[in-house]
N, C-alpha and C positions, 0 to 999 in steps of 0.2 A: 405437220405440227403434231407432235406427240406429247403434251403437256398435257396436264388433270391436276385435280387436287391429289396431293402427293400425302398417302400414309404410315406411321411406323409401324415398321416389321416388328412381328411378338415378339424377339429377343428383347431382353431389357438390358441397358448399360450397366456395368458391374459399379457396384455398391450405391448406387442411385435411386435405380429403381425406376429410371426414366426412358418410357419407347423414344429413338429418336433415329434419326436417317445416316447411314452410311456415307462416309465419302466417296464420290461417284469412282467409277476406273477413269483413267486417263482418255480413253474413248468418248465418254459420255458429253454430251452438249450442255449438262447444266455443270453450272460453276460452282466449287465446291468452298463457294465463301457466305456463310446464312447473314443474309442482314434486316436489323430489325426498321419499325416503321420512320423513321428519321434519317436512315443511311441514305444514300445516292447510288445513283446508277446513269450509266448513259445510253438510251435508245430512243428512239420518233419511228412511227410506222405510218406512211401517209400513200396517196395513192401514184406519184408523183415518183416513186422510188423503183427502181428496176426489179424487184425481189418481191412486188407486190402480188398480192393470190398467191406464192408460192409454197406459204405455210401452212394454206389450204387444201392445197394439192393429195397433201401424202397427212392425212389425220388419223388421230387414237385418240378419239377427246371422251373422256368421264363424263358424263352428266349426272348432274346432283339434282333434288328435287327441285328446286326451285326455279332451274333452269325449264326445266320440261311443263315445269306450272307456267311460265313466259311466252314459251313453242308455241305449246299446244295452245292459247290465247290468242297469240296471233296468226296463227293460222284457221281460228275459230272450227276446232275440229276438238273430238273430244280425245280425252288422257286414252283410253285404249286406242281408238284409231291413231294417233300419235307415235304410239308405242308400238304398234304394228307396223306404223308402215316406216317411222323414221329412226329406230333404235334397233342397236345388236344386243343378246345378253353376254355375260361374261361372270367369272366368279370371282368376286373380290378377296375369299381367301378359301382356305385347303378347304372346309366344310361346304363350297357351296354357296356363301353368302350373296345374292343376286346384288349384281349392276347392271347399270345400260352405258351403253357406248353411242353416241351420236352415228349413224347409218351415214354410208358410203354409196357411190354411185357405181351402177352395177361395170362388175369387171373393171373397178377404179378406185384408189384409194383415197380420192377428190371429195371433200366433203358433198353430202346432197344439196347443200343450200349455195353451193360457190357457184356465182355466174361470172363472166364476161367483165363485168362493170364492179364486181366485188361480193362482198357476205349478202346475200339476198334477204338476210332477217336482221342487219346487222342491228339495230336499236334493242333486238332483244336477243342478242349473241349469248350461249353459252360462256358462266362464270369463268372457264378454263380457258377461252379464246380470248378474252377481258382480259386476262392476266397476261398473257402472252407478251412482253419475251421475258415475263417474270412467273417466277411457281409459287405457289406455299405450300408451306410445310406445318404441319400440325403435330404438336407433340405433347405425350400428357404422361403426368407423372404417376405411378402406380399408387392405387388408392386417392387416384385427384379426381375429384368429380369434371374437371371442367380442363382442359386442351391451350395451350401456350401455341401461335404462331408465329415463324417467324418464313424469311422467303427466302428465294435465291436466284439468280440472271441465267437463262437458259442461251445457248451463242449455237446454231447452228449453222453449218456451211452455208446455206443459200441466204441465209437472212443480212442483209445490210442496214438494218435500222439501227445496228449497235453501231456503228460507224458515222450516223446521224449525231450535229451539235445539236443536241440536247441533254440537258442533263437534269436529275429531279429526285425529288425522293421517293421512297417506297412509299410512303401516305402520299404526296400529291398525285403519283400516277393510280391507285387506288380507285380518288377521288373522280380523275378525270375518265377513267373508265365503268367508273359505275357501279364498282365493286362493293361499297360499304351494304348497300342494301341486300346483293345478295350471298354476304358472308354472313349477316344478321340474321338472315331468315335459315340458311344452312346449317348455322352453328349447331343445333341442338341435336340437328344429323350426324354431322361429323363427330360430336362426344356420340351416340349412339354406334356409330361405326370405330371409333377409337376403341370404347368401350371393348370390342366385341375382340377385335384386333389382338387388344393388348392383352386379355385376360386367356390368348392361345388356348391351349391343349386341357386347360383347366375346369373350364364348363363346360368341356365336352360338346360334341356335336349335336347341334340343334335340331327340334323336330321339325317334320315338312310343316306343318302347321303353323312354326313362327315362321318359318322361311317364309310362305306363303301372306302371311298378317304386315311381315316389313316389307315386301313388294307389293303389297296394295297398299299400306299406307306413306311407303315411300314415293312412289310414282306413278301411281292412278287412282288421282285423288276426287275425280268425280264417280270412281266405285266407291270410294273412303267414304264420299257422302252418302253414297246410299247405302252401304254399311253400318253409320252410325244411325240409322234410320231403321233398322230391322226390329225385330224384336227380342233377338236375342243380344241385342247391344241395350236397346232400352231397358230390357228387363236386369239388366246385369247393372249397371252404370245410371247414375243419378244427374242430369245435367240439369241446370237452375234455367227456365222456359227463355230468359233472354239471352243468356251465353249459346245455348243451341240457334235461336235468332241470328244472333250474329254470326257464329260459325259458317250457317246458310248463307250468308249474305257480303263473306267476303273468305277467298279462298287462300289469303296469306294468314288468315287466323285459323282456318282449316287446316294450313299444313303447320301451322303452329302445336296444333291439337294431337292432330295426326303422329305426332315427335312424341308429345307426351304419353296420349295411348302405347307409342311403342316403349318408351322407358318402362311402364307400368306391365305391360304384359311380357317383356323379354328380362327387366329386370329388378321388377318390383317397385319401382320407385313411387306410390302411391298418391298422385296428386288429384287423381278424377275419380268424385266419389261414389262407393260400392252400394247399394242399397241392402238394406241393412234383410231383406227378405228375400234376398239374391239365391241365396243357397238353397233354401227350401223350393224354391221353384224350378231352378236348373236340376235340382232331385227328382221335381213331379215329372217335369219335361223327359228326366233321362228315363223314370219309369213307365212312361206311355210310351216310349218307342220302343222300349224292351219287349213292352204285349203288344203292342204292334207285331212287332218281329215276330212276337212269337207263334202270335193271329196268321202271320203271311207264312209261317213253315209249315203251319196247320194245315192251309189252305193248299199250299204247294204239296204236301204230301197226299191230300185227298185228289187234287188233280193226276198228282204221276197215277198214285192207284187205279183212279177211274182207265187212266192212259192205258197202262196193262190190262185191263180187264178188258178195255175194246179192242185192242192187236189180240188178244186171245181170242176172242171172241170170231173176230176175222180168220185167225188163221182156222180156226175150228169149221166155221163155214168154208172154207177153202176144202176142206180136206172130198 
């Protein structure tokens, strides 16, 4: 199964202005007809079906945060050990942009969770597997704050559920896989990753330090909490004693937060407030490590000194 959430390439359509998805080559398995949430389509995938695990077998799945906040839950392991032991990286565009890939078994391109009997985690299956044998497509219009989906039927050779009497719409299979909750909770990822996408070559390549800030607050969101917990978060950022409360106390407002943080620190969008004595103090901060530093070269130069004065010393007694 080679399905993910599907993004537009930074070309933009002429005189529009709008990222949106090429039509496949004739090779390609997805179908190059977009239908929005009220169309039809005809697939059933049950276990009953000869074709069953086999979309399993051979995966490339995206995971998006919300997916990995599910995982790592029910495996009651934490966001880094998760991400260590069951995610590959990859770069979601030319700069670098970190993603994860759900992890494959060794020397096998069989998902790690696929057994015997079927998806070993299936109640909290990746958003990407949920959709399966349907894609979305997210598209956003230049200068749009917010992302238009629409989908489209993926038909690969081994799959026989399209050949299944069923037939239904794009919202009711949505509905019956589970999807509404975690395209809700993603959305505000996906404009952050559209965002990022769409505005190509123009904002220039990002520094390690935001690279680094949207993979901790994209997908290791029990570092995120203890992140917002430092003091260089508290001292900077203003949060009112019960909104921090709750953020502790439930990790779908946390990675709600998490979104926000990153709009604010990758692209200004200022919704979580600054304190207003912020500045002066990341100033006093920056000037005590400066004498620090400077204390520490002080100190390292009287060490080398001493250093030569005792090999001299030695080679002199030597003589």
């Amino acid at each position: 199964m080679s399905i993910d959430i599907r993004l537009p390439q930074p070309e933009s359509a002429p005189d529009q202005g709008i990222k949106e998805y090429s039509d496949p080559s004739p090779m390609t398995p997805v179908q190059p007809v977009q239908l929005g949430p009220n169309d039809t389509f005809q697939f059933r995938c049950h276990k009953g079906i000869a074709c069953f695990n086999k979309c399993c077998q051979n995966i490339d799945i995206m995971l998006a945060p919300y997916d990995i906040l599910r995982l790592k839950n029910r495996l009651r392991i934490s966001s880094r050990d998760f991400l260590d032991n069951f995610t590959r990286d990859f770069a979601m565009d030319g700069h670098g942009m970190p993603g994860l890939k759900l992890a494959t078994r060794d020397e096998s391109p069989a998902c790690v969770f696929l057994t015997p009997e079927g998806c070993g985690v299936y109640a909290d299956r990746p958003s990407a597997c949920r959709y399966y044998a349907l894609g979305l497509l997210s598209m956003r219009k230049k200068d749009s704050p917010t992302d238009e989906d629409s989908y489209f039927v993926v038909k690969e050779d081994h799959c026989l559920g399209h050949q299944e009497a069923k037939t239904q719409t794009v919202g009711e299979y949505r509905k019956e896989q589970g999807l509404e909750d975690y395209d809700a909770i993603n959305r505000d990822w996906r404009q952050i990753v559209l965002k990022k996408r769409s505005s190509g070559p123009t904002v220039g390549r990002p520094s390690e330090r935001s690279m680094e800030l949207f993979f901790l607050a994209s997908y290791d969101l029990d570092g995120f909490r203890d992140f917002i917990s430092t003091p260089g978060f508290t001292d900077l950022f203003e949060l009112d004693p019960a909104e921090n409360e709750a953020l502790l106390a439930s990790e779908e407002r946390l990675l709600g937060f998490a979104f926000r943080f990153l709009k604010q620190a990758l692209y200004g969008e200022i919704t979580i407030p600054i304190r207003a004595d912020a500045a002066e103090k990341r100033r006093e901060r920056y000037r005590q490590r400066v004498e620090q530093m400077e204390r520490d070269a002080v100190d390292s130069k009287v060490f080398d000194q001493d250093a030569q004065y005792e090999s001299l010393k030695y080679e002199k007694d030597d003589e």
